[in-house]
TIRO-2110 file (N, C-alpha, C; in Angstrom, 1 decimal):
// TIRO-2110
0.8, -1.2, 0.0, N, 1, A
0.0, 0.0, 0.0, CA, 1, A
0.9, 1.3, 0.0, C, 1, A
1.9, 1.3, 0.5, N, 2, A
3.1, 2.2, 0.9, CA, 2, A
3.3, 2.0, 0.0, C, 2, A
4.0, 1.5, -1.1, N, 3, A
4.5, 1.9, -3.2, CA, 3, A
3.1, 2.5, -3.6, C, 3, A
2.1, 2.2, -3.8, N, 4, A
0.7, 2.6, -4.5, CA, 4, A
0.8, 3.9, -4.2, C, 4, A
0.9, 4.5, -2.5, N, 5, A
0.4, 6.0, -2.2, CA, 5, A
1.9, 6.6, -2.2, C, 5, A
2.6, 5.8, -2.5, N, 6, A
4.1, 6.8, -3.1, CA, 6, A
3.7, 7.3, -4.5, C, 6, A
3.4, 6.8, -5.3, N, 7, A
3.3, 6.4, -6.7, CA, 7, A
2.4, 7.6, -7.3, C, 7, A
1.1, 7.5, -6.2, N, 8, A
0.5, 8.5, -6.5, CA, 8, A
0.6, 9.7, -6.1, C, 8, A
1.2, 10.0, -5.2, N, 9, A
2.2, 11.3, -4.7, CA, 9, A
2.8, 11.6, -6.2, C, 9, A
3.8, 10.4, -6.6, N, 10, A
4.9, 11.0, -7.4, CA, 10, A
3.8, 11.8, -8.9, C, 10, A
3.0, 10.7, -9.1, N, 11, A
2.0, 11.2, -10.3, CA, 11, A
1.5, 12.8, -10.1, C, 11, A
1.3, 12.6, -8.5, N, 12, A
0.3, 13.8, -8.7, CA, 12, A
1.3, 14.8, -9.2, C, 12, A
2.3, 15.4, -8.2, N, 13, A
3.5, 16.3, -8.2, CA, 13, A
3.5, 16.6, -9.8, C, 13, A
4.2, 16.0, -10.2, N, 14, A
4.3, 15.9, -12.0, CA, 14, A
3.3, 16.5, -12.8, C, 14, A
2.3, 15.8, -12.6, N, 15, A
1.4, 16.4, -13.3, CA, 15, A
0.9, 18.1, -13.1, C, 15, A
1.0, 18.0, -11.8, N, 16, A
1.3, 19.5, -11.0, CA, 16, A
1.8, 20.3, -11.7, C, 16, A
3.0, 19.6, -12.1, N, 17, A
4.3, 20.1, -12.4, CA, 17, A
4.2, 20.5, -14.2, C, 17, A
3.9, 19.6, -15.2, N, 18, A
3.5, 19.8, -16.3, CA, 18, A
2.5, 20.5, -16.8, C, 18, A
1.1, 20.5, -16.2, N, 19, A
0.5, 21.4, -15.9, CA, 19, A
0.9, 22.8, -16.1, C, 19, A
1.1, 23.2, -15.2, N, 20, A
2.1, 24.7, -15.2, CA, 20, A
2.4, 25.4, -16.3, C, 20, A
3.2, 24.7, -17.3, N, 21, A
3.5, 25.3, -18.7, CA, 21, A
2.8, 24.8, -20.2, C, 21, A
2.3, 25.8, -20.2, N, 22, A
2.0, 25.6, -22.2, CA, 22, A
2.8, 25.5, -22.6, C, 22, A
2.7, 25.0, -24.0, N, 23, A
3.1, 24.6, -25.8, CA, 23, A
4.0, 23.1, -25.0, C, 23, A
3.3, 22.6, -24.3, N, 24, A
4.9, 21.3, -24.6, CA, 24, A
3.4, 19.9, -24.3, C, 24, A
2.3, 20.2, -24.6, N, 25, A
1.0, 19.4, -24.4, CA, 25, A
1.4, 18.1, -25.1, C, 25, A
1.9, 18.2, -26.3, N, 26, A
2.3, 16.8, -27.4, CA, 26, A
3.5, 16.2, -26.4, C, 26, A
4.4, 16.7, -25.6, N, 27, A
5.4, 16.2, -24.7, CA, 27, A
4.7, 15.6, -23.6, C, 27, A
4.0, 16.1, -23.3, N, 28, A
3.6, 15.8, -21.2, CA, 28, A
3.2, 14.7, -21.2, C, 28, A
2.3, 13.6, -22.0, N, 29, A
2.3, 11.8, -21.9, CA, 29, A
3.8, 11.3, -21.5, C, 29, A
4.2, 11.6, -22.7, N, 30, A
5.9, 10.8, -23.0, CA, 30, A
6.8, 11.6, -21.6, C, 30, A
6.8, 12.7, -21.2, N, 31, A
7.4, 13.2, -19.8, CA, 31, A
7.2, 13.0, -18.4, C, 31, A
5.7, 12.8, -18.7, N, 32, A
5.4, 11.8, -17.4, CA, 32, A
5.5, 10.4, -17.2, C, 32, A
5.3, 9.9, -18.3, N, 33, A
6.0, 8.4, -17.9, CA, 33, A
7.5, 8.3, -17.6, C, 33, A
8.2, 9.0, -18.6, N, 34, A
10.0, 9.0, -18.4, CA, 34, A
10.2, 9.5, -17.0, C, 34, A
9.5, 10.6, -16.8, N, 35, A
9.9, 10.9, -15.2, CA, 35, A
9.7, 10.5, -14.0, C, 35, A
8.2, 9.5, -14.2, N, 36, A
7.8, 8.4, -13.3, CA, 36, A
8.8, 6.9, -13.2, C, 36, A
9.5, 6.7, -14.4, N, 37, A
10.1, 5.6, -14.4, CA, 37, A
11.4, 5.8, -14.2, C, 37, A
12.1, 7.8, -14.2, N, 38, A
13.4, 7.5, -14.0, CA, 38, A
13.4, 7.9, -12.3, C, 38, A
12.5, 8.9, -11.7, N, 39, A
12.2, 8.1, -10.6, CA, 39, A
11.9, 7.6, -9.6, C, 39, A
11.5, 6.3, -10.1, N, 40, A
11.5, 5.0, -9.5, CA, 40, A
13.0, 4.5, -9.4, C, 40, A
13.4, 4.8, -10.8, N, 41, A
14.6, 3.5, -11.0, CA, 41, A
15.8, 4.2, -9.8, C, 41, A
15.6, 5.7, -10.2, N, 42, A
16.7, 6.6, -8.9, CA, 42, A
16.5, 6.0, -7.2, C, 42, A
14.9, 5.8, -7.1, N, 43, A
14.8, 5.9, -5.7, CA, 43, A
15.3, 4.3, -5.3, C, 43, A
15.2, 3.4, -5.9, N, 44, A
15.5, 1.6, -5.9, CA, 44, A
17.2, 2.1, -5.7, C, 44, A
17.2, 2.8, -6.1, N, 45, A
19.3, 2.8, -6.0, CA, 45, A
19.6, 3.7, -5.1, C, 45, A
18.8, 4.9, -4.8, N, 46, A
19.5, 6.2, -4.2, CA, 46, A
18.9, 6.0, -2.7, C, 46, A
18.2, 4.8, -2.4, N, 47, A
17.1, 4.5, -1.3, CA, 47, A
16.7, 6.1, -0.8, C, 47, A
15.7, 6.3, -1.9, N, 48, A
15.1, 8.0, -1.2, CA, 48, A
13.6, 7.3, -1.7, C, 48, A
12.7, 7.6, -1.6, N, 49, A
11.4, 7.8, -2.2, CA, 49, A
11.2, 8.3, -3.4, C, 49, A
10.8, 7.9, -4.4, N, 50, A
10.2, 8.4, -6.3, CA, 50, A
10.1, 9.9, -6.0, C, 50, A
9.3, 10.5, -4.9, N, 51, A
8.8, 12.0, -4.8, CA, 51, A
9.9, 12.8, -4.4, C, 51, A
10.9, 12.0, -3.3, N, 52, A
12.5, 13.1, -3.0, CA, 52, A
12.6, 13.2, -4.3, C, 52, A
13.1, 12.4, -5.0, N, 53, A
13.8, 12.3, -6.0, CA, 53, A
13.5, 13.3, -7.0, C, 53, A
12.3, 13.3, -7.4, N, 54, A
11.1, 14.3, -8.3, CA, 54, A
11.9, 15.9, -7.6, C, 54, A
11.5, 16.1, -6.7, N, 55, A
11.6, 17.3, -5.9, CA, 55, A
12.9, 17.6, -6.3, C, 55, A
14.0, 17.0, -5.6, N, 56, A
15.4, 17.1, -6.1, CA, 56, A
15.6, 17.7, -7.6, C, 56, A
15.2, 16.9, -8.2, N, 57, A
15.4, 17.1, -9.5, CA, 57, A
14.8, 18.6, -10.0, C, 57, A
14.0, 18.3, -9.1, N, 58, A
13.0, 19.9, -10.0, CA, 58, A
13.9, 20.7, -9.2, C, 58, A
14.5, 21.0, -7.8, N, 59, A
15.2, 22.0, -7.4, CA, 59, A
16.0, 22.5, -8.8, C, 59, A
16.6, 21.5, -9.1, N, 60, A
17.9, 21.9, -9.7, CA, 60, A
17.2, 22.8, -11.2, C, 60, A
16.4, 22.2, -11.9, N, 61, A
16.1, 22.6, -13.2, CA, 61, A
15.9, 23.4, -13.1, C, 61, A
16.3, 24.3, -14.6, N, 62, A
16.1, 25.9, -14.8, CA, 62, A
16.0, 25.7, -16.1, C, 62, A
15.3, 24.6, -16.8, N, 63, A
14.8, 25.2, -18.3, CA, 63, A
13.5, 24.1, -18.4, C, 63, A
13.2, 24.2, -19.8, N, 64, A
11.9, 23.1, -19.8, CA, 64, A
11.5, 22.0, -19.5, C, 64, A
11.1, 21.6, -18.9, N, 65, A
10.9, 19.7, -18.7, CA, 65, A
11.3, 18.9, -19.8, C, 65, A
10.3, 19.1, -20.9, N, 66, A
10.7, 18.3, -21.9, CA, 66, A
12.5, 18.4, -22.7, C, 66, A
13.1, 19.2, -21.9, N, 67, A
14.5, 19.3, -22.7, CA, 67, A
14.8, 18.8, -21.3, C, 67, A
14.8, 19.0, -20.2, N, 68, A
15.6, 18.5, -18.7, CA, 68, A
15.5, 17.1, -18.7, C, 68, A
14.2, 16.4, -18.4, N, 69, A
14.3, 15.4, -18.4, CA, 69, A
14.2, 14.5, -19.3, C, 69, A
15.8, 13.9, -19.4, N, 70, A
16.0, 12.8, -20.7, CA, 70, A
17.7, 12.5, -20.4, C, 70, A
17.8, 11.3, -21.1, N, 71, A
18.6, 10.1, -20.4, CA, 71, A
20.0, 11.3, -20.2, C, 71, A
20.4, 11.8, -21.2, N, 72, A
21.8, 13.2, -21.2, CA, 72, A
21.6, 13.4, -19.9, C, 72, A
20.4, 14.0, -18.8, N, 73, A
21.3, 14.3, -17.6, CA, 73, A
20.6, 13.5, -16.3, C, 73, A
19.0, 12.3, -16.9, N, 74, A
19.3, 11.4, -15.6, CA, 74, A
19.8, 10.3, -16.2, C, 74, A
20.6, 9.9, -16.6, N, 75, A
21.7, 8.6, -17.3, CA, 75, A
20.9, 7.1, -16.5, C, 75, A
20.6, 6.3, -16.6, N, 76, A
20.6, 5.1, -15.9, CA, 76, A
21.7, 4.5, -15.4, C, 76, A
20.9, 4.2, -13.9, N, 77, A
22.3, 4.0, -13.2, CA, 77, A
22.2, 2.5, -13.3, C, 77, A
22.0, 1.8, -14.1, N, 78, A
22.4, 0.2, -14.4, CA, 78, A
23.9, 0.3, -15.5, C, 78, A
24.6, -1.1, -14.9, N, 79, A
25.7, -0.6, -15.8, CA, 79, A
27.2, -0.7, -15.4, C, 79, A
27.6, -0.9, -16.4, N, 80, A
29.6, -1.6, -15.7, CA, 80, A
30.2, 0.1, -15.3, C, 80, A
29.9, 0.8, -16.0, N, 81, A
30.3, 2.1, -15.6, CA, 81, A
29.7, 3.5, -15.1, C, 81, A
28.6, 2.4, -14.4, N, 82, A
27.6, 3.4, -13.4, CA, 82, A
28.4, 3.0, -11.9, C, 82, A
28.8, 3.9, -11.4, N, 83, A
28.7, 3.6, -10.4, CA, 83, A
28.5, 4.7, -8.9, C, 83, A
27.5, 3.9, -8.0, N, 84, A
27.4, 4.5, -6.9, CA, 84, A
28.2, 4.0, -5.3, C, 84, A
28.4, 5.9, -4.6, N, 85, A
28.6, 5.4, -3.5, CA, 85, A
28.1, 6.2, -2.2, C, 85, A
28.1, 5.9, -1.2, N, 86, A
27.7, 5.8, -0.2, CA, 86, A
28.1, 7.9, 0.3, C, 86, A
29.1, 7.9, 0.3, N, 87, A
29.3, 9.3, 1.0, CA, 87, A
30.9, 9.7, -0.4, C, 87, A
31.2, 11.2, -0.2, N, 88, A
32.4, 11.5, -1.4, CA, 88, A
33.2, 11.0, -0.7, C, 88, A
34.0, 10.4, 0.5, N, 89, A
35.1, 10.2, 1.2, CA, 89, A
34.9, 8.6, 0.2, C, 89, A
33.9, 7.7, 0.1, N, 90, A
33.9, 6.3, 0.1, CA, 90, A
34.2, 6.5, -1.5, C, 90, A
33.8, 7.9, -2.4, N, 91, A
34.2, 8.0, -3.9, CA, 91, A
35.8, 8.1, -4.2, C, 91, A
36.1, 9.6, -3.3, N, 92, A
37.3, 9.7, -3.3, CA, 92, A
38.7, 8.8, -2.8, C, 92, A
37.9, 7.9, -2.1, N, 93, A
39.1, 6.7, -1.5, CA, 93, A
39.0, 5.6, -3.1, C, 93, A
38.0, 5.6, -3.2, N, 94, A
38.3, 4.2, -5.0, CA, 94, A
39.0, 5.1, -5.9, C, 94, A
38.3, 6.1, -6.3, N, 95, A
38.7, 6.7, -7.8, CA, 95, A
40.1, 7.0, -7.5, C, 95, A
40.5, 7.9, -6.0, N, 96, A
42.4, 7.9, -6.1, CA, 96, A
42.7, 9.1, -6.7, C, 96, A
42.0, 10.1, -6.6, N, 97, A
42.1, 11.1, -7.7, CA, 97, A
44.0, 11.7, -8.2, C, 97, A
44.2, 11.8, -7.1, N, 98, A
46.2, 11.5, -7.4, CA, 98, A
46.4, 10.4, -8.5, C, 98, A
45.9, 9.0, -8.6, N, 99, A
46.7, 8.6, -9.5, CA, 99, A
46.4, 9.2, -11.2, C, 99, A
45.1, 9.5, -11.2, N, 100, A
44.9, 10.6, -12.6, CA, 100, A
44.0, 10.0, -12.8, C, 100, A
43.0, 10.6, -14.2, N, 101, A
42.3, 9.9, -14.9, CA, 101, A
42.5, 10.1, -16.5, C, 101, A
42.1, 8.9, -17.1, N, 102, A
42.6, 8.4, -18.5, CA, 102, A
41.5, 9.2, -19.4, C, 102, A
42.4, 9.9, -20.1, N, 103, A
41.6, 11.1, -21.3, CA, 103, A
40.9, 10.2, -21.9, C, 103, A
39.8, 10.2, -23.0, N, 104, A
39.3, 9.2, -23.7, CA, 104, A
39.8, 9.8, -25.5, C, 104, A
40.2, 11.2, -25.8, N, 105, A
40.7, 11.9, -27.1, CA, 105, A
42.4, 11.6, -26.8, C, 105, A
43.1, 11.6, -25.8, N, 106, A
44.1, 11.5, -26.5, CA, 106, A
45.1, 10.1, -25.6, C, 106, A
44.1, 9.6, -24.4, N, 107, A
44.8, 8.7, -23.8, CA, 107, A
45.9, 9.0, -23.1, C, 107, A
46.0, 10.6, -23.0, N, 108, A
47.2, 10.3, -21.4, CA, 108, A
46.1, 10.5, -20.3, C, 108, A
47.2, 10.9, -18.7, N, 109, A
46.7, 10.4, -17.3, CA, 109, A
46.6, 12.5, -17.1, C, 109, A
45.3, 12.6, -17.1, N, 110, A
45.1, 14.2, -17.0, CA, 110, A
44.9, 14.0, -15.2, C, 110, A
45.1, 15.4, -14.5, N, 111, A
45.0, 15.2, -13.0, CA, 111, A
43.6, 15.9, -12.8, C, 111, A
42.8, 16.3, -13.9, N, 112, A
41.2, 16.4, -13.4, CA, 112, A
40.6, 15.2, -14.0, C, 112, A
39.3, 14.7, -13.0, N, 113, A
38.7, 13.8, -14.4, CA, 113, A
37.3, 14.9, -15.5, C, 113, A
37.5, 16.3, -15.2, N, 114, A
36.7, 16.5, -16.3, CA, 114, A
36.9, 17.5, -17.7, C, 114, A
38.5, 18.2, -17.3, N, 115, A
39.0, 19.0, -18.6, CA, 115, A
40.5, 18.1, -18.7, C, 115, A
41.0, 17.7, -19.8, N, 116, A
41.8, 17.0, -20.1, CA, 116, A
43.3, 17.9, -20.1, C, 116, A
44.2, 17.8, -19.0, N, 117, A
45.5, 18.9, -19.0, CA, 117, A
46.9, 18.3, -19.9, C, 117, A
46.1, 17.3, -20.8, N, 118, A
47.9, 16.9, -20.7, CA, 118, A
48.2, 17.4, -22.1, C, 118, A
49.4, 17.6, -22.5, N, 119, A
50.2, 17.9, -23.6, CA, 119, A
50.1, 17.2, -24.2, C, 119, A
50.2, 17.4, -26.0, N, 120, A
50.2, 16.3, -26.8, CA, 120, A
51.5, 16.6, -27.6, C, 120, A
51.9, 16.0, -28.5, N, 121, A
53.0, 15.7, -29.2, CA, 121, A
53.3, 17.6, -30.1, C, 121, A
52.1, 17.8, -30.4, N, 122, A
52.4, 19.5, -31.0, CA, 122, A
52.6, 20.4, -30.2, C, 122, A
52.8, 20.1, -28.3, N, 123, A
52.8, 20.7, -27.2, CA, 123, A
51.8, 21.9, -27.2, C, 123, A
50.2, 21.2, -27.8, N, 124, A
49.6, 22.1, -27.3, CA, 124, A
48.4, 21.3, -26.2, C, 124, A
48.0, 22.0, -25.1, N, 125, A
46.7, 21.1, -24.2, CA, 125, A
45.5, 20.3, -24.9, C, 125, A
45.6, 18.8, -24.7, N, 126, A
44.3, 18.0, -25.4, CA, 126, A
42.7, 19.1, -25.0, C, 126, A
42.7, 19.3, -23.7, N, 127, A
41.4, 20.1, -23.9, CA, 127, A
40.2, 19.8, -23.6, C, 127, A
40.2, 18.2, -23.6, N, 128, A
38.7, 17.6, -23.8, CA, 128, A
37.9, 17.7, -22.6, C, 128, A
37.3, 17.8, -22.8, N, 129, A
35.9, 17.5, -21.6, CA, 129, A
35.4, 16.6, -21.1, C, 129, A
35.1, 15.9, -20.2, N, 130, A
33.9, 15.1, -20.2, CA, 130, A
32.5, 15.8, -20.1, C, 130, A
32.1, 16.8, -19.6, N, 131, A
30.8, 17.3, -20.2, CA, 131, A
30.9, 17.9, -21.3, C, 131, A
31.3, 17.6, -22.3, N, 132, A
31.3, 18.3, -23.6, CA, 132, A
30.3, 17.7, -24.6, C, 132, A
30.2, 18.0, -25.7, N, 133, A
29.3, 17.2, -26.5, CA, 133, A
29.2, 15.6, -26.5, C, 133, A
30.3, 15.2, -26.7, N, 134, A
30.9, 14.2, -26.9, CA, 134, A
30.8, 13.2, -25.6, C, 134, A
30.9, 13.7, -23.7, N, 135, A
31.5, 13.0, -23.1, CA, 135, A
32.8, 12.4, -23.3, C, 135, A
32.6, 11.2, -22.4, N, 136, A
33.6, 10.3, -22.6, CA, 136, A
33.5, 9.3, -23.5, C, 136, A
32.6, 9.4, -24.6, N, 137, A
32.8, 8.7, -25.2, CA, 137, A
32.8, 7.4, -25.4, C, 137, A
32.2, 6.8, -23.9, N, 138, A
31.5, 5.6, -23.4, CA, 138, A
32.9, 4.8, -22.5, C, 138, A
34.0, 6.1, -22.7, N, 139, A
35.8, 5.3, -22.0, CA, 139, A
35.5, 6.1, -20.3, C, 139, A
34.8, 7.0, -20.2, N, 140, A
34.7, 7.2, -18.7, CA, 140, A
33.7, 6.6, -18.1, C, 140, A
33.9, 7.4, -17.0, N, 141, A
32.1, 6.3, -15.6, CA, 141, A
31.3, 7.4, -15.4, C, 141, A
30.3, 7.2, -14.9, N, 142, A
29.1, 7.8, -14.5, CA, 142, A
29.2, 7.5, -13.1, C, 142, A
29.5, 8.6, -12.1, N, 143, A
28.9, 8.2, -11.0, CA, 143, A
28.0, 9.0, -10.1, C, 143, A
27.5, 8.8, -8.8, N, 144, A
26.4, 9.5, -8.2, CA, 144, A
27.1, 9.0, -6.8, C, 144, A
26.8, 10.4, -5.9, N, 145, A
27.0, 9.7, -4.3, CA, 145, A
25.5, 9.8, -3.6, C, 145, A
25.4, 8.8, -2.5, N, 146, A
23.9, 8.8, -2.1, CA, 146, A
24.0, 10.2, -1.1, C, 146, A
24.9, 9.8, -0.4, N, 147, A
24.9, 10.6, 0.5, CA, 147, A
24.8, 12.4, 0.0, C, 147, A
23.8, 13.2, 0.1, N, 148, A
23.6, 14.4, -0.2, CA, 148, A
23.0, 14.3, -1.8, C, 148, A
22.3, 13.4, -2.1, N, 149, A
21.9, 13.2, -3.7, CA, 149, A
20.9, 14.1, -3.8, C, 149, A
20.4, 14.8, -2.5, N, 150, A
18.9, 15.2, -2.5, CA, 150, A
19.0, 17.1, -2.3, C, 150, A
20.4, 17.4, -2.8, N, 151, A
20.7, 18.9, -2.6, CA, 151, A
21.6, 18.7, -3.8, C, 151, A
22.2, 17.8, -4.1, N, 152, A
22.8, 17.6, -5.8, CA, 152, A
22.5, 16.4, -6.2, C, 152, A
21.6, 16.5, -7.2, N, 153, A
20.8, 15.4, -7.6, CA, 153, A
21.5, 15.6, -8.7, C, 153, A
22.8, 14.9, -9.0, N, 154, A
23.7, 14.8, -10.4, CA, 154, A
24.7, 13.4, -10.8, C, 154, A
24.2, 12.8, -11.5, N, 155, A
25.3, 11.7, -11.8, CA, 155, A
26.3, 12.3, -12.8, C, 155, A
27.7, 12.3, -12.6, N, 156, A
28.6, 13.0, -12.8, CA, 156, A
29.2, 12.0, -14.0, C, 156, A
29.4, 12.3, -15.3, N, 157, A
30.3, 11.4, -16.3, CA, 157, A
32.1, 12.5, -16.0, C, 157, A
32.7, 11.8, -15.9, N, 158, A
34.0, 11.6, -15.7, CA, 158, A
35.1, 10.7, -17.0, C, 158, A
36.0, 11.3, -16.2, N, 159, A
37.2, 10.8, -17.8, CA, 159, A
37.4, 8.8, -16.4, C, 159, A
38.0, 7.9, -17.0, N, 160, A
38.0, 7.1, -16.4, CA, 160, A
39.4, 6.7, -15.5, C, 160, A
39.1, 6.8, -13.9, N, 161, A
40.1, 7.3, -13.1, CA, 161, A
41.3, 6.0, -13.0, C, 161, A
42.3, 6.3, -13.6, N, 162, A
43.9, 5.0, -12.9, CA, 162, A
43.1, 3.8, -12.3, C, 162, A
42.9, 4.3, -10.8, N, 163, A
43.1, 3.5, -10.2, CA, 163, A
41.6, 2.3, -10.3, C, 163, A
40.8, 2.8, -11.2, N, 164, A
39.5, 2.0, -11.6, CA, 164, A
39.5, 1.7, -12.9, C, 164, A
40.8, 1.5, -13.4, N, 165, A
41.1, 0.5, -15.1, CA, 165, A
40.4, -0.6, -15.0, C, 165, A
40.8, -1.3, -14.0, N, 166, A
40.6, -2.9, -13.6, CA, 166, A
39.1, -3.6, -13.5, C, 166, A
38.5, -2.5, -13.4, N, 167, A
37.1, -2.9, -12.8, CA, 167, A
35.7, -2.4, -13.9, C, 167, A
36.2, -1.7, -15.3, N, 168, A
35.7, -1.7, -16.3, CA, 168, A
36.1, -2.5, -17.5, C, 168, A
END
């Protein structure tokens, strides 16, 4: 009974929420289900409730629904290179950020995982991004921490860190 009168919390909200704005009527079917199922799929992983999760998300947004929500910025967290953790100390102890992470455009060890610092052979900076058009290009990870997901509700694509070669 507790999932049913979650469910319908999360429905109502949304629609609440869709409601609100004209011209996007031909979107709001297809936005309410995507946003009902991404989450769900968030709250089964981030152990918050479908409606934290909703909420969260809407904190953050500053443009239209139908451009916000979609897979670009809630990614599914199923996956060899989704990964979640517990609090940033339990992130920053795996990923190792000292040992570097691996550019995915030019394959050296840059010391951010999200603008690429290393020199290339014409000694000028690779440059790359991982929030760029492109990402990583499917060579970095996605990850999310639980802990505080509900004041930054962001799964972060990253370049892919040294010390987590082994494990993708």
């Amino acid at each position: 009974m507790k999932n049913e009168q979650q469910q319908n919390e999360l429905v109502a909200a949304i629609n609440e929420m869709t409601e609100k704005y004209s011209g996007w009527e031909r979107h709001r079917e297809a936005s309410i289900k995507y946003i009902t199922n991404k989450c769900n799929e968030y709250s089964q992983k981030l152990d918050l409730s479908p409606l934290q999760v909703f909420q969260a998300l809407e904190k953050k947004r500053d443009y239209s629904y139908p451009n916000y929500y979609q897979e670009a910025n809630q990614p599914n967290l199923d996956g060899d290179r989704v990964f979640l953790f517990e609090t940033k100390s339990k992130l920053l102890e795996t990923v190792q950020p000292e040992q570097g992470f691996i550019c995915p455009s030019c394959s050296g060890v840059s010391k951010s995982p999200y603008n690429c610092d290393c020199v290339k052979e014409d000694g000028k900076q690779c440059g790359w991004k991982s929030y760029g058009l492109f990402g990583t290009g499917g060579d970095g990870i996605k990850v999310a921490i639980k802990e505080g997901f509900l004041e930054k509700p962001v799964i972060e694509e990253i370049f892919l860190p040294v010390a987590m070669k082994h494990l993708v």
